[in-house]
Each structure stands twice: as structure tokens, then as C-alpha cells.
TIVOVEX-786528 format. One record per residue: residue in one letter; x, y, z of N, C-alpha, C in turn. Coordinates in pm, whole numbers, plus 50000, padded with zeros to 5 digits. Atoms other than C-alpha are relative to their C-alpha. Layout:
BEGIN
AXYZXYZXYZ;...
// end
This chain:
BEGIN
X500905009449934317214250226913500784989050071;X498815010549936319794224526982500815003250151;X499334994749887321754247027171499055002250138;X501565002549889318514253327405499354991350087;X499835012949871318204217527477501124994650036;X498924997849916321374213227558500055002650115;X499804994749898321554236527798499074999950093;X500715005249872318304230827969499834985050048;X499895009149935319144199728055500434993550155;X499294997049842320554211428403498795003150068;X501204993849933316804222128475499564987650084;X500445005149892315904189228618500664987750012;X499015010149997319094168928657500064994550122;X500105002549852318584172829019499294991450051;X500545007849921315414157029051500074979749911;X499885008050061316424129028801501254989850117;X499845004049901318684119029099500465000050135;X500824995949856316734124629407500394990850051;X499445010049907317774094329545501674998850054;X498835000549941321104097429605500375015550041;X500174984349908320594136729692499295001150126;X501095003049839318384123229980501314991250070;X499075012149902321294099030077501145011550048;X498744988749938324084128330114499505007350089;X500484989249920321844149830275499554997750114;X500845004749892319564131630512498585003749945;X501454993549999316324148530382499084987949903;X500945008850007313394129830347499275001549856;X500365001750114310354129430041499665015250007;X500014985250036310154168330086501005003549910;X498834994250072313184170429927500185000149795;X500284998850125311544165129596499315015649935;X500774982850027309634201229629501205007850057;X499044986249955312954219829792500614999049839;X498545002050061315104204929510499295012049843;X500424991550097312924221429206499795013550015;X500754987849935311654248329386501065010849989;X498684990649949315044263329456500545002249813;X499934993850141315474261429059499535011049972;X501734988950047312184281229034500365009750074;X499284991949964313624301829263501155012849919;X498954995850069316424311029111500375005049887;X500134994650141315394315128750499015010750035;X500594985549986312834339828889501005012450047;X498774988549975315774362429055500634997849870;X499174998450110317794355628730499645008349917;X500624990550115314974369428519500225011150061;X500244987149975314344399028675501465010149987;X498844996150035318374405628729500275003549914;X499924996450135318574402128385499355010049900;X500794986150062316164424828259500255011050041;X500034984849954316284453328515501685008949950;X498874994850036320034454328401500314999449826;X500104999450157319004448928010501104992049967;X498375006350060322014424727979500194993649814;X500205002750129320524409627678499655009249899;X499934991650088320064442427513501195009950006;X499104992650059323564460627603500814990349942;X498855006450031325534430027534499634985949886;X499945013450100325764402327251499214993050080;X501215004949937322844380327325500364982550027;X499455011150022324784350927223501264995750133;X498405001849909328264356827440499154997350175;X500705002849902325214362927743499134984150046;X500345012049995323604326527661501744993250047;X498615010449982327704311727650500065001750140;X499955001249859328194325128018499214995650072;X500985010349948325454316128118499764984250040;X499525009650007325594283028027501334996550057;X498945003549929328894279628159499494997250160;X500655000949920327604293528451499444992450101;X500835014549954324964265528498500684988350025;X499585011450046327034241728400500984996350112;X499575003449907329264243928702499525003350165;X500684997849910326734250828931499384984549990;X500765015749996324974218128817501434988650021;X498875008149971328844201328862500064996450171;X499825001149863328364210329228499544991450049;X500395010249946326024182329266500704987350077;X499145011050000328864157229264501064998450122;X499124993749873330564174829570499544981850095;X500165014949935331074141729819499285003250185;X500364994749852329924161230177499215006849968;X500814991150097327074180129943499085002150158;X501434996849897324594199530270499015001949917;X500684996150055321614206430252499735018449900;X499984983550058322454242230189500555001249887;X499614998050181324824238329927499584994549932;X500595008350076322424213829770498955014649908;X500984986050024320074248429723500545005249944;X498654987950043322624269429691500294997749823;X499555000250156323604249329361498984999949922;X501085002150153320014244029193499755017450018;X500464982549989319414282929294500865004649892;X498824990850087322474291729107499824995949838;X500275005550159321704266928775498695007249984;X501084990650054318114285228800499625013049956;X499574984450027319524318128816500924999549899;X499404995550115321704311128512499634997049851;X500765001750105319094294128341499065012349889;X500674990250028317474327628302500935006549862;X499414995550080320454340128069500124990349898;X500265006850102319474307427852498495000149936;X501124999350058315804303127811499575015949922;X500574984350034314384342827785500705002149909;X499424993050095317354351627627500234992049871;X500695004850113316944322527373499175002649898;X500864992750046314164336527293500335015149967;X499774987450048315304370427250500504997649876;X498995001550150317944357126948498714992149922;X501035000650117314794341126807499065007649964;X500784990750005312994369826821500965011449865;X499434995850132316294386326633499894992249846;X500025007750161315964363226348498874999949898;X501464999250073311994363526272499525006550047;X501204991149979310164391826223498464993049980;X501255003050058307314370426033500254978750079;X499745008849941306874332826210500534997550111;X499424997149813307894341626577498854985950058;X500785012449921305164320326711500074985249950;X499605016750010306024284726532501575004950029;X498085001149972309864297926606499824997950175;X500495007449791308584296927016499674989049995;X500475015050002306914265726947501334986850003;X498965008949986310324249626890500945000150032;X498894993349842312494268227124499174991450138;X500075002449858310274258727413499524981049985;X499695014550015309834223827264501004993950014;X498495008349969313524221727281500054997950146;X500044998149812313414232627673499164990250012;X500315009749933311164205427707501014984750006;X498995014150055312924179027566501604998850080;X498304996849922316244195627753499884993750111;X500405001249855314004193728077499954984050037;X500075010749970313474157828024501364991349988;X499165006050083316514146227877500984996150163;X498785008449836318554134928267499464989950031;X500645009949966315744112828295500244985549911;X499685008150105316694098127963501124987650041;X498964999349946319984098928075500544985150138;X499925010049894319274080628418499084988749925;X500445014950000317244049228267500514987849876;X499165007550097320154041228026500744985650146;X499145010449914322164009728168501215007550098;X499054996149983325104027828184499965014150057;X500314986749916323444062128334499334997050146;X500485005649903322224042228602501255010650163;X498684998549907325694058228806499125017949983;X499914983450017324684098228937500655005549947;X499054992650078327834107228833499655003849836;X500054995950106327464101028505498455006349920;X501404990650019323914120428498500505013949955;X499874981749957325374154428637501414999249917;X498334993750115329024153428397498765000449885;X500344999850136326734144928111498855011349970;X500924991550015323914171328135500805012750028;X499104979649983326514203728273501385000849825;X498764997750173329164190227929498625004549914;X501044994850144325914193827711499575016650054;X500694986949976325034225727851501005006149970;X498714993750058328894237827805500254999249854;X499625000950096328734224927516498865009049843;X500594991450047325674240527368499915018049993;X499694982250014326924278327530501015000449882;X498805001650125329724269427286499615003849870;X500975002050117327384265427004499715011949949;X500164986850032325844293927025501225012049967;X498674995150042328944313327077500495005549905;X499575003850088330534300926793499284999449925;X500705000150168327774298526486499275005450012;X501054991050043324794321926593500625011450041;X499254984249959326334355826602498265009949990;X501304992749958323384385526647499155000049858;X500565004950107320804383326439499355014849925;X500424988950124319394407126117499305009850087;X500724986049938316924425426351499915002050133;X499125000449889318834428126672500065017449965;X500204985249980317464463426824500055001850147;X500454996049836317494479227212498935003149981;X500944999949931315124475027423499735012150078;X499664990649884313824503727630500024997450141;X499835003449840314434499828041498744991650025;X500645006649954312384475528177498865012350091;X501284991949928308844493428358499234997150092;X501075008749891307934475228651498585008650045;X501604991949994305494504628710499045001149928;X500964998050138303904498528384498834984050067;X500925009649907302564467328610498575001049957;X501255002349971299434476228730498865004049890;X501324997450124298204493728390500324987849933;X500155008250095299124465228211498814986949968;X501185006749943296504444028416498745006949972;X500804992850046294334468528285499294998049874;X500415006350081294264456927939499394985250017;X500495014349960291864430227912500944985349983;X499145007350026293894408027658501154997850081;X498865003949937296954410327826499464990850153;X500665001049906294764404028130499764985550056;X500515017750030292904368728043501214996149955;X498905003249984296634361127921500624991350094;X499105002549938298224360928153499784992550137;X500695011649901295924345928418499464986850001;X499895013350083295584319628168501434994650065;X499035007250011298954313728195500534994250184;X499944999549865299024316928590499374982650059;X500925014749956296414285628602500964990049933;X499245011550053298984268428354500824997150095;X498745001149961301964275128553500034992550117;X500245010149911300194256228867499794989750007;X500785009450028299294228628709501794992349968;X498494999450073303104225428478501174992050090;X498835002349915306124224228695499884986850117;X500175010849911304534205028975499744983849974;X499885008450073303594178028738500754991149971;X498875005950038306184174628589501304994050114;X499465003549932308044170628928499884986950052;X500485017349918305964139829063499534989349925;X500525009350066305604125428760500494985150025;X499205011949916308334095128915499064995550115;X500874999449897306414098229242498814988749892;X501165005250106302904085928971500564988150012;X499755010750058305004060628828500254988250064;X499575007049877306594042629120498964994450086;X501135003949962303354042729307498954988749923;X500705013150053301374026129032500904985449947;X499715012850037304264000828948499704989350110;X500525010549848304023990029344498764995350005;X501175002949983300513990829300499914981649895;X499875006850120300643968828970500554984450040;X499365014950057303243947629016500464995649897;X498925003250122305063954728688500575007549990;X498474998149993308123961228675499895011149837;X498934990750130309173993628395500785010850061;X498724991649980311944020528369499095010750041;X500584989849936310624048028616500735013449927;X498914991450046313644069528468499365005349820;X500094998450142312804065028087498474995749942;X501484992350020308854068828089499665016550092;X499574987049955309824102528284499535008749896;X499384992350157311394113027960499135003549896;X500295001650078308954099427772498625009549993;X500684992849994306364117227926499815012749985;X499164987749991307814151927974500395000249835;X499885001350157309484146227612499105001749892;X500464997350041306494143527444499585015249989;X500504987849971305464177827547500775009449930;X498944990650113308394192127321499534999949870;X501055002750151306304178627008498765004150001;X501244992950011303464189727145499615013650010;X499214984950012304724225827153500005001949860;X499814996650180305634226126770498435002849928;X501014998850090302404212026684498945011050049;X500574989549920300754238526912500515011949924;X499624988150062302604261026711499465002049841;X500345003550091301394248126401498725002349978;X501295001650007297934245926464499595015650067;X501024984249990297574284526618500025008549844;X500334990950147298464293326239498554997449957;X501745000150064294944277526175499545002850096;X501304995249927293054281826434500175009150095;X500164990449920294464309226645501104996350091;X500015006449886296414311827009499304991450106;X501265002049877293314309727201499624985449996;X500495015650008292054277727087500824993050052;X499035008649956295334262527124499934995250121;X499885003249847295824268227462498524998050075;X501375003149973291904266727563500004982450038;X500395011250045291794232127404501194989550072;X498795004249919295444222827624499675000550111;X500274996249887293944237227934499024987150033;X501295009449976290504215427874500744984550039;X499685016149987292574177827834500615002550126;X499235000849921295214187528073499215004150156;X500704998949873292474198328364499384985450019;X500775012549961290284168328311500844986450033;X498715007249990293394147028320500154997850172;X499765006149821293794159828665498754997250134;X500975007549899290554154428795499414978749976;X500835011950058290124119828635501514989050036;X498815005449952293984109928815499434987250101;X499685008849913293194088829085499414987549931;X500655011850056290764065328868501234994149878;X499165003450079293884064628610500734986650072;X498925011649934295704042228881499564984849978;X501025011950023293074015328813499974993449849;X500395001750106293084013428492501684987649960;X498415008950004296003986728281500985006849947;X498614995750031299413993228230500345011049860;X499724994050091299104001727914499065015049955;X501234990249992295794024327915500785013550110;X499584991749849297674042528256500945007249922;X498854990150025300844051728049499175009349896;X500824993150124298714058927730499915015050065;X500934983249907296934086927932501265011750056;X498914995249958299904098528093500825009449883;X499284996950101301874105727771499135007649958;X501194988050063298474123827648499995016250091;X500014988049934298854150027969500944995549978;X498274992650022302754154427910499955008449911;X499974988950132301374168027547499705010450043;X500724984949957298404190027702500625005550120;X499654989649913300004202627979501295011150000;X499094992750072302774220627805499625005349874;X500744999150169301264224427453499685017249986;X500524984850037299744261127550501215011450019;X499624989349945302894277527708500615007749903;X499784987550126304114293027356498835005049982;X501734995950011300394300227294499975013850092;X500374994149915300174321727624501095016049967;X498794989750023303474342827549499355005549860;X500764994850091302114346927220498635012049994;X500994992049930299074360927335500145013150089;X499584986749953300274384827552500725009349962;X499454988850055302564400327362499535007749909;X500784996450130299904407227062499125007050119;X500774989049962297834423027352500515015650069;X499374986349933300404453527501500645004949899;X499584989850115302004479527328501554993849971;X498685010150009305314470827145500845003950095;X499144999549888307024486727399500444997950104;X500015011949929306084471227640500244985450035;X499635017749997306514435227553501054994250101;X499215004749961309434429627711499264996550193;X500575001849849308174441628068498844992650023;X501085008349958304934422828034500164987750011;X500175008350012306034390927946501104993350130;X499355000249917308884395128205498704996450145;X501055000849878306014400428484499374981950014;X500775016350028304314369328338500214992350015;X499115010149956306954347628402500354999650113;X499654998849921308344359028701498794995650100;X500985000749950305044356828845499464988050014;X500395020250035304044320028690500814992350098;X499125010449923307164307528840500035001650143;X500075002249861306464319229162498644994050045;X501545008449988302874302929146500804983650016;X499775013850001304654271129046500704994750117;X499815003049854306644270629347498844996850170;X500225003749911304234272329551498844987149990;X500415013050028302204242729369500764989350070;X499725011949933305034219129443500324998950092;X499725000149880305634230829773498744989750078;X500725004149958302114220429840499924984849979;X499795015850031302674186029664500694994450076;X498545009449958306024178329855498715001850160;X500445000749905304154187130184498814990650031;X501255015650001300884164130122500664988049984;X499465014150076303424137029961499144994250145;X500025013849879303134116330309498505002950057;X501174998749964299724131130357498554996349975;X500785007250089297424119030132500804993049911;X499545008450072297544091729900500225005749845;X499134999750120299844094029582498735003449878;X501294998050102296124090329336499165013450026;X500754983549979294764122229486500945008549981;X499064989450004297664140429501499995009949874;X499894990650142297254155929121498575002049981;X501254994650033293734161029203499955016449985;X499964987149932295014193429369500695014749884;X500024992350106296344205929036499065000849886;X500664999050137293384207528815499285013450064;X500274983449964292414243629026500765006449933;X499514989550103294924259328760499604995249891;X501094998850142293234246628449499115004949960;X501374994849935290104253928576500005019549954;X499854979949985291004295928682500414999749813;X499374999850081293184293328363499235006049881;X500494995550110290794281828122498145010049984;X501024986649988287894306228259500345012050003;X499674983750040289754334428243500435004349856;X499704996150149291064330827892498434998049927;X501085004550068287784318827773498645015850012;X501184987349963285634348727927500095010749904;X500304994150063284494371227731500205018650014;X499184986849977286064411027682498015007850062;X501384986849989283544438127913500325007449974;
// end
């Protein structure tokens, strides 16, 4: 778990600082939807790479997280380049997103070797770590002394080197560490066939539009209502705090489908985290303290279901399948999420900042009517 956040801490080091990646480059407030996007990018080609070539089932699952991580880790160094284009600005989050793929998934694969019985609270605090990883540059930037880019992008690519290490070195393969059979992209269109897998995964489709983009403009939110306000707090380290929470709210999401199920979980994540975004622009109005309150409440629900959803789908396809379905599921989410914050970065200057997260509560919505509907 450690090792996990560690290493995703390169996931959004970039947009933690956007401001001085806009000053090397020239690019304007779009450059908040290229800079993630090209992550999202990149971990979708990674996954698929990775699977169609089974890397995590011919080779040590562990030695595949260490390169990996390495990997990232000097792909996210490239930031620091002093003549950084816009191309190689891409070029490098493409490459940390494409090596993120041989950390997260395959994370999950070595926790999948370890528990046969408790897999779903063991996701709950794997992808709680990835949150906490995801937030952790933001942390980073609203220290005194992280205030400097530099020391953002050394300190998030050493923790990520330092967590492939980790692994490496103390989790060697685990008790029920078996091959996989070939990945089945043709197993596709029947798999959409099963209902469960079905409502799944189109659940998770409405999450994945809602998620990423979020979490991208959550600075954007903050900045806007301090100007609005007129009080002065750390834009950097209520980021964290927001995003951060969402790593605790993962566990307990994991906790609470032992009583009451996946479905509920994520249902009941979908419900706060939609009304959240239709009830955004009146949030700006509200006081300081009521505005963050709320805020920190969607950082929980809008992350809270995505072990839930994986869960779910894998209890609805055959075991042999699992791999390729949940592969699809992802690959697929993350290309939804791209094109969420594409649409965000392109409205930024178009509409006002309080509407802007109106436009994500259409994936809660699909999300939680398709998981909720009932099997014909």
C-alpha cells in the first residue's frame, strides 16, 4: 500500500505545478485539460500494452511494478528540463501515464496474489493509497518550503523510485500467484451481454466522467471562490485535503460493502457526489467554512465507489474472464475521463467557474440509473 502511494504520486505532479508549466511553455488555461489528459492518455495505452503482452503474468509482478516505477519516475524528472515544449511537456506526462499502468493494475494484481478471501477491503486500500498518492504534490506544493517546482517534481519521481524499490525488495510473488489466460478483446461484445457486468460497468463509465475532471479543477474551484471571498487559504493544501480524503473514503467503502453490499456502496457515492454537482454553483455563496465543508464531503463521494465498481464486475463474468473485462472497463473509463476534462479546459474561459461542475453531474446521473435498474 505504501509502495502504491508512493508511486502514484507522479499522477498529478504536473498539474500541482501548472503555473510554472504555463510559464515554459506559453500555453494558456487549456493547459490544465492537455496536462492530465495526456496522463489519461497514456495509462490507457500502458494498460492495454500491458495486458495484450501479459507482462504481469509472464514476469515477476513485483520486478514489473520496480521498472515501472523507475520508468515514471524519470519521465516525471523531465518536467524540470529548462527549454521544456509543449511537446515534450506531453510527451513526459504520456510516458509517466503509460508507466503508471505497470503500477496501479499491476498493484492490484499482487493484491489479488495475496487474498483469496478479503480482496474487496484489500482494493479499498490499494486505491485509497492511489488517492492519497494522487493528492500528495499538492501536499507537497503548499508546504513553505515546496513552494519551489523543483522541489515538487525531485520529491514525488524519489518517492516513486523509492517505492519501486520497496516492492522489489520485501514483496516477492505472492502464495496464489497463477497465469492468466491471453487477454480476449473479442470476448468484448458478449461481455456487454451480461447484464451485471453490464450495469457495472456503465456505472462505472458515469463515475469516470464525473472523477478525473474533478479532481483536475478542483484549484480552478478554490482560487475562484477565494477571489470571490476575499480570504486568503492554501489553494495547494486544501487540494490535498480534498482529493486525500477520498483515500479514507475508499477503505470505508470497503468496509461498509461487507455489510451492505457493492451496490449500495457505490449507488449511495453516485447519489451525494451527483447532487454535489448540481448544487455547485450555489456552493460559491455559501461561507468559507460551509464551502470547504461540502467540498471535502464530494472528495469522499466521488471516489468512494471506484473499488465498489471493480468489485462488481468481476463477481459478474466468468473467472476467466476477469482480467479482460475489467481491462475493457478501465481502458474505456479513462477514455471517457479525457474527454470530460477536455470539455472543462475548453469552457474554462467560457462560462463561469460556478457552472462549470454543473456539466459533470450527467455521469452520476447515467451511472447511478444504470446500476440501479433493475435485471430484464
Amino acid at each position: 500500500m505504501l509502495a502504491q502511494f508512493a508511486c502514484t504520486a507522479t499522477w498529478f505532479a504536473g498539474n500541482a505545478i501548472i503555473d510554472e508549466l504555463a510559464s515554459k511553455t506559453g500555453l494558456g488555461p487549456e493547459i490544465i485539460g492537455h496536462v492530465i489528459s495526456a496522463v489519461q492518455f497514456g495509462f490507457i495505452t500502458g494498460t492495454l500494452v500491458f495486458a495484450l503482452l501479459m507482462i504481469a503474468d509472464r514476469y515477476s509482478p513485483s520486478k514489473v511494478f520496480f521498472v515501472s516505477a523507475l520508468l515514471a519516475s524519470l519521465c516525471n524528472f523531465a518536467l524540470l528540463l529548462d527549454a521544456i515544449s509543449t511537446t515534450t511537456l506531453l510527451m513526459a506526462r504520456f510516458g509517466t501515464g503509460f508507466f503508471l499502468a505497470g503500477i496501479y493494475p499491476v498493484g492490484m494484481k499482487i493484491a489479488s496474489d495475496y487474498y483469496q478471501k478479503g480482496l474487496g477491503k484489500a482494493l479499498g486500500f490499494l486505491i485509497g493509497a492511489l488517492v492519497l498518492g494522487a493528492a500528495f504534490p499538492y501536499f507537497i506544493a503548499g508546504l513553505e518550503w515546496g513552494t519551489d517546482h523543483i522541489t515538487v517534481i525531485r520529491l514525488t519521481s524519489l518517492l516513486a523510485l523509492g517505492g519501486g524499490l520497496a516492492m522489489l525488495l520485501w514483496v516477492p510473488n505472492g502464495p496464489y500467484k497463477k497465469p492468466s489466460p491471453p487477454l480476449q478483446l473479442s470476448s468484448g461484445p458478449m461481455l456487454f451481454k451480461l447484464v451485471g457486468f453490464r450495469k457495472a460497468a456503465f456505472g462505472y463509465f458515469g463515475h469516470m466522467w464525473e472523477l478525473y475532471a474533478f479532481w483536475a479543477f478542483i484549484p480552478v474551484a478554490l482560487e475562484t471562490f477565494m477571489a470571490q471571498q476575499e480570504i486568503p487559504f492554501s489553494v495547494p493544501w486544501w487540494t490535498f485535503i480534498i482529493i486525500g480524503l477520498g483515500g479514507f473514503s475508499c477503505i470505508l467503502g470497503g468496509y461498509g460493502s461487507v455489510r451492505y453490499g457493492s451496490k449500495k456502496v457505490a449507488l449511495f457515492s453516485l447519489a451525494v457526489s451527483g447532487a454535489l454537482c448540481f448544487l455547485s454553483p450555489l456552493l460559491f455563496h455559501l461561507p468559507s467554512v460551509l464551502f470547504l465543508a461540502l467540498w471535502c464531503l464530494w472528495g469522499m463521494a466521488v471516489v468512494a465507489d471506484s473499488p465498489q465498481f471493480s468489485s462488481l464486475a468481476a463477481m459478474a463474468v466468468p473467472e476467466h474472464l476477469k482480467g479482460t473485462a475489467l481491462t475493457l472497463m478501465n481502458c474505456i473509463g479513462f477514455a471517457i475521463s479525457i474527454v470530460s476534462i477536455q470539455l472543462l479546459s475548453f469552457l474554462l474561459d467560457k462560462l463561469e467557474v460556478p457552472l462549470l461542475f454543473l456539466i459533470l453531474g450527467v455521469g452520476p446521473v447515467l451511472g447511478f440509473l444504470s446500476l440501479s435498474k433493475k435485471a430484464s
